[in-house]
N, C-alpha and C positions, 0 to 999 in steps of 0.2 A: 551833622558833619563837624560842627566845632568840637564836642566831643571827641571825636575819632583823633582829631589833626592834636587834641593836646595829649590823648594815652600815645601817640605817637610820639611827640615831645616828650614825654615822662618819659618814655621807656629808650628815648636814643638818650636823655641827658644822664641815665642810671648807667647806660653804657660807655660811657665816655667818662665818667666818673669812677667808676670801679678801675684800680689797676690791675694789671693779669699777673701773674707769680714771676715773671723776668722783670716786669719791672719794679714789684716790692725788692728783689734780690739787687736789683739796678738803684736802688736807695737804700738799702742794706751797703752797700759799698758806698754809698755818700756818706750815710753818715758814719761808717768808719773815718775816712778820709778827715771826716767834719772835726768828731771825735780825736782822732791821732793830734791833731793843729791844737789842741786844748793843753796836749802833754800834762795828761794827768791818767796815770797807770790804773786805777779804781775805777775810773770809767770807762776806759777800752775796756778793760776786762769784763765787764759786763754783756757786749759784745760776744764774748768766747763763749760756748758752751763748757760745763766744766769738763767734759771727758775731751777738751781741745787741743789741738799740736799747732805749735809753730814751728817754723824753718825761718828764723827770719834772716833778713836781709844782712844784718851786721851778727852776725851768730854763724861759730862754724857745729854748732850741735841743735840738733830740735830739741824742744823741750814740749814736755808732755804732760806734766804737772801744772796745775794751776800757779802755787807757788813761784814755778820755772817759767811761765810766760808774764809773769806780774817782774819777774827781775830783770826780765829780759826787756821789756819799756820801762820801766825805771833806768838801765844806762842807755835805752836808745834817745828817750826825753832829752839825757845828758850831751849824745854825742853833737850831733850840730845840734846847737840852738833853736829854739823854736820852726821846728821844719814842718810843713805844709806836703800834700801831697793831692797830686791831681791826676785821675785816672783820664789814658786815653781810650782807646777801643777795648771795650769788653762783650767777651763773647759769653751769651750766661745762657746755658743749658739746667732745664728744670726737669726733675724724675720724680714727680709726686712732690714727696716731700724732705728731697734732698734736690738740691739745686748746688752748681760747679757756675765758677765764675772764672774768667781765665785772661789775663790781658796784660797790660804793659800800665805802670804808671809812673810820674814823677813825685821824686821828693825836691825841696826848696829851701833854702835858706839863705839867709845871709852875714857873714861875716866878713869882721874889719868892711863894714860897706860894699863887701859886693856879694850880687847874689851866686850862689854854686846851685848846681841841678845834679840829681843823680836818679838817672834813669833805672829802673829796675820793671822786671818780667812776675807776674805773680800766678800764682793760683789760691783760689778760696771755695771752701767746698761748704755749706750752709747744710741743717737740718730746719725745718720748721718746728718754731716750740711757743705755741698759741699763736700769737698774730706776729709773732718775730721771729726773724731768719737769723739763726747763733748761727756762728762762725766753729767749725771743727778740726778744720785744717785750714793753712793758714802757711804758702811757700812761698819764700821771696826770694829773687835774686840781681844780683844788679846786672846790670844789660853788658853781655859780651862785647867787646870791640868788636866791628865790622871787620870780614876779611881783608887781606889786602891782595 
């Protein structure tokens, strides 16, 4: 019986151990986020698959070249200073081996000592390529005023 009670054990800790494909995508998006805070353009970029588009948030053109999204964090690094970003609710839908991430996050900063927030809507659309989720698309936008 001791037997029995520990391939039981093995086989629930193997389960609990393995993450399911939303939540690799669900750390795909941290560690962008992690990534972004480092403000260095070479290593996000890594991130991107090369056939990747961005729409970004301070950008009124996508860019769809490698090239075009390395310049495009090179002056967002610039524009606030050292910004941070923290996702809130993400909704991540997996299709094999493309997985859509779709939610709200914040960016951070702070200058002359105080901090600004600038809330933006995103979507990211991932490919699997070996054990890592590139990033293909890639839309930001900052959050509409509420009605009045």
């Amino acid at each position: 019986m001791g037997g029995v009670v520990l391939v039981l054990s093995a086989g629930l800790s193997v389960q609990t151990a393995a993450a399911g494909p939303k939540e690799d995508v669900g750390a795909a998006a941290e560690k962008w986020a992690t990534v972004f805070a480092e403000n260095n353009p070479d290593t996000i970029m890594a991130l991107y698959a090369n056939d990747g588009v961005l729409w970004g948030t301070l950008s009124p053109t996508v860019r769809s070249e490698p090239a075009a999204l390395k310049a495009y964090f090179v002056g967002a690094f610039q524009a606030p200073p050292k910004a941070t970003v923290s996702f809130g609710e993400q909704l991540i839908r997996v299709y094999g081996d493309t997985a859509i991430n779709t939610g709200y996050y914040t960016f951070s900063y702070t200058k002359d000592g105080e901090t600004k927030s600038i809330p933006a809507r995103y979507s990211f659309t991932y490919v699997k390529d070996g054990n890592d989720w590139k990033i293909v698309d890639h839309h930001s936008s900052a959050m509409p005023a509420p009605p009045r």
